[in-house]
C-alpha positions as CSV (number, residue, x, y, z in Angstrom):
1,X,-22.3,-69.8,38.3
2,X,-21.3,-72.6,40.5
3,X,-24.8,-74.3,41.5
4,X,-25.1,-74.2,45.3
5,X,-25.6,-78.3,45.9
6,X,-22.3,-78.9,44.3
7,X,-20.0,-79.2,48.0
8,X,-16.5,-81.1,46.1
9,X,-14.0,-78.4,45.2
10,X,-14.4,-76.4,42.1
11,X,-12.3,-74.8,39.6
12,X,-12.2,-71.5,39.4
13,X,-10.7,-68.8,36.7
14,X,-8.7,-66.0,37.9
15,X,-7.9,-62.9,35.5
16,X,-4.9,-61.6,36.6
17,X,-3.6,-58.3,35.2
18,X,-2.0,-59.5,32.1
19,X,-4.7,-61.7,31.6
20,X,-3.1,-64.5,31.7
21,X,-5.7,-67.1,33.2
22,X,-4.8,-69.8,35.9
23,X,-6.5,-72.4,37.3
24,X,-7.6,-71.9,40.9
25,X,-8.8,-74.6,43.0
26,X,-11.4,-73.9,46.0
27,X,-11.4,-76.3,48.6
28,X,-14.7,-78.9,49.5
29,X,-14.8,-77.0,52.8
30,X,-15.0,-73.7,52.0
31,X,-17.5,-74.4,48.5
32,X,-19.5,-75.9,51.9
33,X,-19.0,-73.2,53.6
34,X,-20.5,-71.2,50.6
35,X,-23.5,-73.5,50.5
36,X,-24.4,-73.2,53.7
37,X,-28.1,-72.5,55.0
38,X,-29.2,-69.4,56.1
39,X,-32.9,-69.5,55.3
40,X,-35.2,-70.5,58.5
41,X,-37.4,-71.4,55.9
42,X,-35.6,-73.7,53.7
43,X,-34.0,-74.9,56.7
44,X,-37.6,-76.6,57.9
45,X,-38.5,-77.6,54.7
46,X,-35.8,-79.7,54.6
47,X,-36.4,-81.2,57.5
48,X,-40.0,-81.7,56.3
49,X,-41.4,-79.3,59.1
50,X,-43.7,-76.2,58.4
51,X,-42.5,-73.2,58.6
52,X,-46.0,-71.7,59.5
53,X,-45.5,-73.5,63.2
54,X,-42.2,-71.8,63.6
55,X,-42.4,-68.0,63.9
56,X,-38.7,-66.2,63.5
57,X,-38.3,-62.8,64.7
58,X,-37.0,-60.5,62.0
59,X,-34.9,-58.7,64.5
60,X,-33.4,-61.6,65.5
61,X,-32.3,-63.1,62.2
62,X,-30.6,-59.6,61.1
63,X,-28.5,-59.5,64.9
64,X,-27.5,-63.2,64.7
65,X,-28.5,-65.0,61.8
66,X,-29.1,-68.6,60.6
67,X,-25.9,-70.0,59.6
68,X,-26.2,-74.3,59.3
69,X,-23.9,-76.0,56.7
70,X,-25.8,-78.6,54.7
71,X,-23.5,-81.9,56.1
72,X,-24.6,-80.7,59.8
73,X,-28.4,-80.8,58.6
74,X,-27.8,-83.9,57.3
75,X,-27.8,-84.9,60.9
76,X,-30.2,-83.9,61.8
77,X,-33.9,-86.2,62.4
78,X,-36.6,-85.4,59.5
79,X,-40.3,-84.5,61.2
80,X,-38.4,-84.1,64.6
81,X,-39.2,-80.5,65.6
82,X,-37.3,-81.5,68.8
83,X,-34.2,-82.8,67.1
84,X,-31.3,-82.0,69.5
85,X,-29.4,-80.4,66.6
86,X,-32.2,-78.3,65.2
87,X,-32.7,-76.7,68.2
88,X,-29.0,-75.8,68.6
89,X,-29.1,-73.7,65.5
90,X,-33.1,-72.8,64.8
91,X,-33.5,-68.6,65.5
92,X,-37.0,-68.7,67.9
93,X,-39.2,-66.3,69.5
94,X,-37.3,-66.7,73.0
95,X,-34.3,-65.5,71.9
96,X,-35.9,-61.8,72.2
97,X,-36.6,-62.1,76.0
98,X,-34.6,-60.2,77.8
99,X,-33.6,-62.4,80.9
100,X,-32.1,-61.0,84.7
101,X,-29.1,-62.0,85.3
102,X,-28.0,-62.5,81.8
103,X,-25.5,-60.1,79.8
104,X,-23.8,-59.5,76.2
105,X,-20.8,-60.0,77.9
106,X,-20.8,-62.8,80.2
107,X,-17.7,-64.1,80.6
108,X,-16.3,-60.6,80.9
109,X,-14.5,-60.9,77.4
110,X,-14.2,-57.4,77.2
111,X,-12.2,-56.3,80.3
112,X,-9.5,-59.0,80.2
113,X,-8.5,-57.5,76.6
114,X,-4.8,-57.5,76.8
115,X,-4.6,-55.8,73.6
116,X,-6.3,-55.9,69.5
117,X,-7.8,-59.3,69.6
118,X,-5.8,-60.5,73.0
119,X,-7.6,-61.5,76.2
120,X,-5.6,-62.6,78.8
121,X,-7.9,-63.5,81.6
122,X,-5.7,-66.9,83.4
123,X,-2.0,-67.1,84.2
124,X,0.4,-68.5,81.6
125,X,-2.3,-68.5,78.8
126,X,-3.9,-66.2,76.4
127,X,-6.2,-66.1,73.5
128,X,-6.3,-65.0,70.6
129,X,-10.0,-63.7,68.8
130,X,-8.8,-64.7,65.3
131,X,-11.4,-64.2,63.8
132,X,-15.3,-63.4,64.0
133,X,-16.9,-66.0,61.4
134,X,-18.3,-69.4,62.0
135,X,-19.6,-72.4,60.2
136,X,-22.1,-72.5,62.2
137,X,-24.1,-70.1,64.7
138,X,-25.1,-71.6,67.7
139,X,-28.2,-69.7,69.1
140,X,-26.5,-70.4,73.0
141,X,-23.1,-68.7,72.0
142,X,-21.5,-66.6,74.6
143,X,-19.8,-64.5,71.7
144,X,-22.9,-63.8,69.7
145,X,-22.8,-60.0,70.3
146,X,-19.0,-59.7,70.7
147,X,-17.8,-56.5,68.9
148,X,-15.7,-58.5,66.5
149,X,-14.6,-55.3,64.4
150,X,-13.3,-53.6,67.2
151,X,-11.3,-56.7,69.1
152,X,-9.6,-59.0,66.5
153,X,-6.1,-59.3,66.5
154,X,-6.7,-59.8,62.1
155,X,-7.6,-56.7,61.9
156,X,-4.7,-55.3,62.6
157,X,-2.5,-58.0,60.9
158,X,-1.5,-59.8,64.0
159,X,1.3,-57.8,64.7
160,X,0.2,-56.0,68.0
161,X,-1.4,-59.1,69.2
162,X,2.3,-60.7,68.7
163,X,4.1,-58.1,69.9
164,X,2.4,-58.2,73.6
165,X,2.5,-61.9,73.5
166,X,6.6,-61.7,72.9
167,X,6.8,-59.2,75.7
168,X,5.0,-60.8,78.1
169,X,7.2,-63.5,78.7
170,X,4.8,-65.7,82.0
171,X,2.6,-66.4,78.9
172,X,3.1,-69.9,77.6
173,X,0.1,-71.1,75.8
174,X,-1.5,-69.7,73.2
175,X,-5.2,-70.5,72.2
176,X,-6.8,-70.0,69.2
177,X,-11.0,-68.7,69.5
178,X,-13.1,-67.0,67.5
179,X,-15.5,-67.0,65.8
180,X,-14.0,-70.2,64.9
181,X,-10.1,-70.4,64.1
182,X,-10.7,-72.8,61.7
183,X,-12.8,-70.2,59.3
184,X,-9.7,-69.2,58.3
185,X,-7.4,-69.8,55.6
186,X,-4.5,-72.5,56.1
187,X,-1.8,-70.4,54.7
188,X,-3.0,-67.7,57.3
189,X,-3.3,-69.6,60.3
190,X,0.3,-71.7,59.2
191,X,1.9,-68.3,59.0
192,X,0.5,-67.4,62.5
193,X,1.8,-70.6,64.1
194,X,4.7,-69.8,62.8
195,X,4.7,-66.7,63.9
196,X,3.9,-68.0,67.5
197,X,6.4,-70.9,67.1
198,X,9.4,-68.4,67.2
199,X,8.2,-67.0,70.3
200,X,10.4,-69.0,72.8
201,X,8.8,-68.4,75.7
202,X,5.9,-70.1,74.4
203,X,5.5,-74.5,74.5
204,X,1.7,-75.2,73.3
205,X,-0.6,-73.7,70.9
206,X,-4.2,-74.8,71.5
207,X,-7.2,-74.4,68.9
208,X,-10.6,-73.8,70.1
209,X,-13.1,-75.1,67.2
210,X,-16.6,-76.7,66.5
211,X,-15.6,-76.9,62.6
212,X,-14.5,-80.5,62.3
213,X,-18.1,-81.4,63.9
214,X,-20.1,-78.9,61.9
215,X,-18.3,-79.0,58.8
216,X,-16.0,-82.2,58.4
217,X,-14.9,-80.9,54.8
218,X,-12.5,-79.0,57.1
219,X,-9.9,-81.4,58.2
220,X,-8.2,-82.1,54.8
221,X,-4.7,-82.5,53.9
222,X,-3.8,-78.2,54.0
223,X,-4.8,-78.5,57.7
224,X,-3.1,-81.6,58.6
225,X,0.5,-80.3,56.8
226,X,0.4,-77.2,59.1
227,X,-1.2,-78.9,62.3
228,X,1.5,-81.9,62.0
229,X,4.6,-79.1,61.9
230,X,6.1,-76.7,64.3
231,X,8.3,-76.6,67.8
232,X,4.8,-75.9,69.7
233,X,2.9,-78.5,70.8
234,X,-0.7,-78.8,69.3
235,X,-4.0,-79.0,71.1
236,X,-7.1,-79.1,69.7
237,X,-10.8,-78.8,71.8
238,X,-13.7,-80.0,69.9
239,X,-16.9,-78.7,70.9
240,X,-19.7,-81.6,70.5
241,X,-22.7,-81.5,72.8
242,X,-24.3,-84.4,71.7
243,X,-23.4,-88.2,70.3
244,X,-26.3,-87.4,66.9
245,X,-23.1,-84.8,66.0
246,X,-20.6,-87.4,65.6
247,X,-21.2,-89.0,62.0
248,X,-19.1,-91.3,60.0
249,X,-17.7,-88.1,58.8
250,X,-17.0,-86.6,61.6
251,X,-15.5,-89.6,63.0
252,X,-13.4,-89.8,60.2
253,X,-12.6,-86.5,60.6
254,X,-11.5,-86.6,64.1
255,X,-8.8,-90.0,62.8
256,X,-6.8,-87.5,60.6
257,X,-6.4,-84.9,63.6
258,X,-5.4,-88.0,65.8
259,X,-3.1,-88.4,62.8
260,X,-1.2,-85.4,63.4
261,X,-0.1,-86.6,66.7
262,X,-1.7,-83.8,68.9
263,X,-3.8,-83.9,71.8
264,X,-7.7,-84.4,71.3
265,X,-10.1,-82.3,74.3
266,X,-13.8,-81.9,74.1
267,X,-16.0,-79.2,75.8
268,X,-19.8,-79.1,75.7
269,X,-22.4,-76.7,77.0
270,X,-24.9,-78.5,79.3
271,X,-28.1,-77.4,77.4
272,X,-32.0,-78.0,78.1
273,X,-33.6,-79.8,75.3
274,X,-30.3,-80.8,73.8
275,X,-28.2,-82.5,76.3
276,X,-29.9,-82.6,80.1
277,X,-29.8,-86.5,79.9
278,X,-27.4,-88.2,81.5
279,X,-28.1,-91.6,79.1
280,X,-27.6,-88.6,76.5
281,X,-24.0,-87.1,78.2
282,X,-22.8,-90.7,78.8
283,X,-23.2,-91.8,75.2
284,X,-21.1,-88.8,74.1
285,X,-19.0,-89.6,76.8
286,X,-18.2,-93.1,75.5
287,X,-18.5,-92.1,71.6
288,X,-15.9,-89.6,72.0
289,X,-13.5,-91.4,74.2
290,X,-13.9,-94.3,71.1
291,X,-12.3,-91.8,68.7
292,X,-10.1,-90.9,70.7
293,X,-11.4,-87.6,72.2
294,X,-11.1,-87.0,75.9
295,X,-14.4,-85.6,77.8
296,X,-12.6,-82.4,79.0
297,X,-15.5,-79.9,80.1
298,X,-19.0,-79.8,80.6
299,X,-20.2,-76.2,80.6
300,X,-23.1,-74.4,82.8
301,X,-24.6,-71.9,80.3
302,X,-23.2,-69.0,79.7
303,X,-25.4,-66.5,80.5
304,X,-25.6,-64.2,77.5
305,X,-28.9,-62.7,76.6
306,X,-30.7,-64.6,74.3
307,X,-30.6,-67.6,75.4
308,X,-31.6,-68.3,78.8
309,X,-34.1,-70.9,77.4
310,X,-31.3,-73.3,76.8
311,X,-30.2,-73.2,80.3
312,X,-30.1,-76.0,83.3
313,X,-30.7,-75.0,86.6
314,X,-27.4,-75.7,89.1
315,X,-29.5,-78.3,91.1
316,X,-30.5,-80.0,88.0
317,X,-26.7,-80.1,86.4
318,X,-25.6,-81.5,89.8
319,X,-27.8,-84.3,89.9
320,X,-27.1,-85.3,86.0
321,X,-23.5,-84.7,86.7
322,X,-24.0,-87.5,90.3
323,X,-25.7,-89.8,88.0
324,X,-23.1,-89.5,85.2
325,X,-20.3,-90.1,87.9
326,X,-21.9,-93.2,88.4
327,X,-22.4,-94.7,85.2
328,X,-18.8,-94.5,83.7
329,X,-15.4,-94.9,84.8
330,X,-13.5,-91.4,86.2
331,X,-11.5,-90.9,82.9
332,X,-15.0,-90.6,80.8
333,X,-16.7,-87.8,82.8
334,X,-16.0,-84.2,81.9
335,X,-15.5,-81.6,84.7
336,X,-19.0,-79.4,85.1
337,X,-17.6,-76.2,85.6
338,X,-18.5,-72.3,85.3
339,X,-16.8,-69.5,84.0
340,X,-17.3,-66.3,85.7
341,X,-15.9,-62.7,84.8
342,X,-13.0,-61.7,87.2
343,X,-12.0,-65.4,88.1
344,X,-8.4,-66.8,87.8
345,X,-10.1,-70.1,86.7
346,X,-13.2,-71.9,85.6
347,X,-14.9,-73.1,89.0
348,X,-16.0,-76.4,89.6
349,X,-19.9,-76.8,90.9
């Protein structure tokens, strides 16, 4: 049995039917990906906190789990109940409440589906749901009770998800959500950009992911071969709501995507506890801009049940947001926007 601490690749023994045995090599991200935390309990002990002071619903845990790879915790402030990370991914007692106002669909996913896995909701783009896994599971996620099984374009083997996107010929970008894209295999995802590369109608492909800040291990040289090929061009948004995310890793991480030559964007999710700070949102600001990451989006909540104890009032975000204006220069400060079902955009506040 591979021990679970060991997070450099491994190899593996395969029988194969005429028992011939070949050597199989798993990748550092995905043995990570295997060792990841999902224990509330061995979570806090790590962090040398006691369980007894944090109560975790059971009901909550089996609808939306602890997921937390080991290189994220590693972020993450020993004896700090209040560490901006932990509380981004710690299951707690709020998360039951249900809130007014707030939905399990509240972005309106569900009636912009344009087909299996396909939402189409602006003009000229769509996205693909790729897939439904994660590295990580973000307790604020606006997806956490997205029917995955019955809207994924995988499950059907992308072909009806392609076929609508080569009929539909106003689409030119594609983005890639989840879940997270990234959870999936490189020889899947370079045969679906291939896929999407012969579409001519199309010009960019864009990839919507939180994996090379939760899980660095992910940006090795399989992803940059396929990333750094193809006629589309390639966009990638991060998603980093605070500057305690971006490690030496993770910087170095971000270097080899620059590598590829595509464009860099970053979103974040305004969040109370985590990021209502404007010294906070400026040093990400700055941090990201220095690896070479431009702020893109600063996201009100999404209002999804479950976590309406993360979320900033509009008065509040608009005072942090006049303050943040004022401390750096216009290229630095991300646009605070919502997204609202039935809109043609994300609106400004």
């Amino acid at each position: 049995m591979i021990p679970k601490t060991r997070l450099q690749a491994e190899t593996l023994s395969v029988q194969l039917e005429n028992k011939t045995t070949y050597p199989v090599t798993r990748p550092a991200w995905k043995q990570a990906l295997r060792d990841a935390i999902t224990d509330p309990a061995e979570l806090l002990q790590l962090l040398r906190l006691d369980p007894a002071e944090f109560p975790v619903p059971l009901k909550s845990l089996k609808g939306f789990p602890l997921r937390v790879p080991r290189s994220y915790v590693g972020n993450m402030q020993p004896g700090n109940p209040q560490d901006p990370l932990l509380l981004q991914v710690l299951p707690v007692l709020a998360e039951d409440a249900v809130t007014e106002g707030f939905s399990l669909d509240p972005v309106g996913d569900l009636a912009s589906a344009a087909g299996p896995g396909l939402l189409h909701k602006y003009q000229g783009r769509a996205l693909l749901i790729t897939t439904g896994a994660c590295a990580v599971h973000c307790r604020y996620c606006f997806r956490r009770a997205f029917p995955y099984a019955a809207h994924n374009a995988r499950s059907g083997n992308w072909q009806d998800a392609l076929a609508a996107i080569q009929a539909d010929t106003s689409i030119q970008e594609i983005i890639l959500s989840g879940g997270d894209p990234l959870s999936l295999t490189d020889d899947r995802l370079s045969w679906l950009a291939a896929q999407l590369d012969s579409i001519q109608h199309l010009k960019r492909l864009r990839i919507h992911t939180r994996q090379p800040i939760v899980l660095p291990e992910r940006v090795d040289e399989n992803l940059l071969a396929w990333l750094s090929t193809g006629r589309l061009q390639r966009i990638m948004v991060l998603h980093t709501n605070h500057p305690q995310e971006l490690s030496p890793s993770v910087v170095s991480a971000i270097g080899k995507l620059r590598s590829t030559g595509m464009s860099l964007f970053n979103q974040s999710v305004l969040l109370r506890g985590v990021s209502d700070c404007v010294q906070t949102l400026a040093k990400l600001s700055q941090e990201l801009f220095a690896t070479g990451v431009v702020p893109y989006y600063l996201h009100q909540l999404d209002r999804v049940q479950g976590a309406a104890h993360f979320e900033v009032s509009d008065q509040e975000a608009l005072r942090l947001y006049q303050e943040l204006q004022n401390s750096l220069p216009g290229y630095m400060v991300p646009r605070l926007v919502r997204e609202e079902p039935g809109q043609l955009s994300k609106r400004p506040l």
